[in-house]
N, C-alpha and C positions, 0 to 999 in steps of 0.2 A: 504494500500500500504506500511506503513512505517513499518508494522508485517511481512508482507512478507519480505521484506528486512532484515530486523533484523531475524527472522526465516533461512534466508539462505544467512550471511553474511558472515558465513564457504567457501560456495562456490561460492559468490563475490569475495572475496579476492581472494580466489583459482585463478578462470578465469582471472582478472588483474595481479595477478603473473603470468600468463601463458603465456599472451600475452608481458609483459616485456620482462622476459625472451625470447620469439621466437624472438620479434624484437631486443634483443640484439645479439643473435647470428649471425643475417641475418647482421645486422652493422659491427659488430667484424670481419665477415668473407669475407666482398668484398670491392672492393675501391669505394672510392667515386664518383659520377660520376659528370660532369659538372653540375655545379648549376642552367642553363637557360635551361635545356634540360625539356624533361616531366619525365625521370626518374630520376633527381635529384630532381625534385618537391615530387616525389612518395618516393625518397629515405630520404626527408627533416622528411615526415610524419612518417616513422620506424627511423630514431634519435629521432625526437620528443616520439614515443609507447615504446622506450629504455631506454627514461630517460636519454639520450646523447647530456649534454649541453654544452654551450660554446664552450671552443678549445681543446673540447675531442679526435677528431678524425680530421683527415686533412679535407680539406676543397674541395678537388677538383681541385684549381683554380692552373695554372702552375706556378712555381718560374719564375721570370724576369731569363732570361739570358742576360751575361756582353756580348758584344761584343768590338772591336779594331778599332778604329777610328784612322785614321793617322791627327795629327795635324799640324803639321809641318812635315819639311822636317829633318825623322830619329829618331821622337819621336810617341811614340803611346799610347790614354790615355785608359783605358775601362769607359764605362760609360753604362747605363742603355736603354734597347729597351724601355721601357714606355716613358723615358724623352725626349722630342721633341724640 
């Protein structure tokens, strides 16, 4: 088995370049999609075959938007949708 491998590690390499390669393209070229979905599961596995680690690529998830809370009477603060 380990003759065979070594006999044709010209085109091991080859196929693992190849597959890099295609799942980088497929990354590089679409947005991310929500992370809880089944095609962000699917989308996790082509970052992973890319070789697209960390905070290579956005994440999906939506920025907080500020909105305008009136605190008194004539003043208004923005503060954060997540903070409760």
């Amino acid at each position: 088995m380990i003759e065979t491998i070594l006999m044709h590690k010209a085109e091991i390499i080859e196929a693992v370049l190849g597959v890099v390669v295609v799942a980088s393209v497929i990354v590089g070229g679409t947005k991310t999609p929500d992370p809880d979905s089944w095609l962000g599961k699917a989308y996790k596995v082509l970052e992973w075959a890319s070789l697209t680690f960390g905070k290579a690529k956005e994440t999906g998830e939506k920025p907080v938007e500020k909105i305008e809370v009136k605190v008194a009477e004539g003043t208004t603060v923005k503060v954060d949708e997540a903070k409760e």
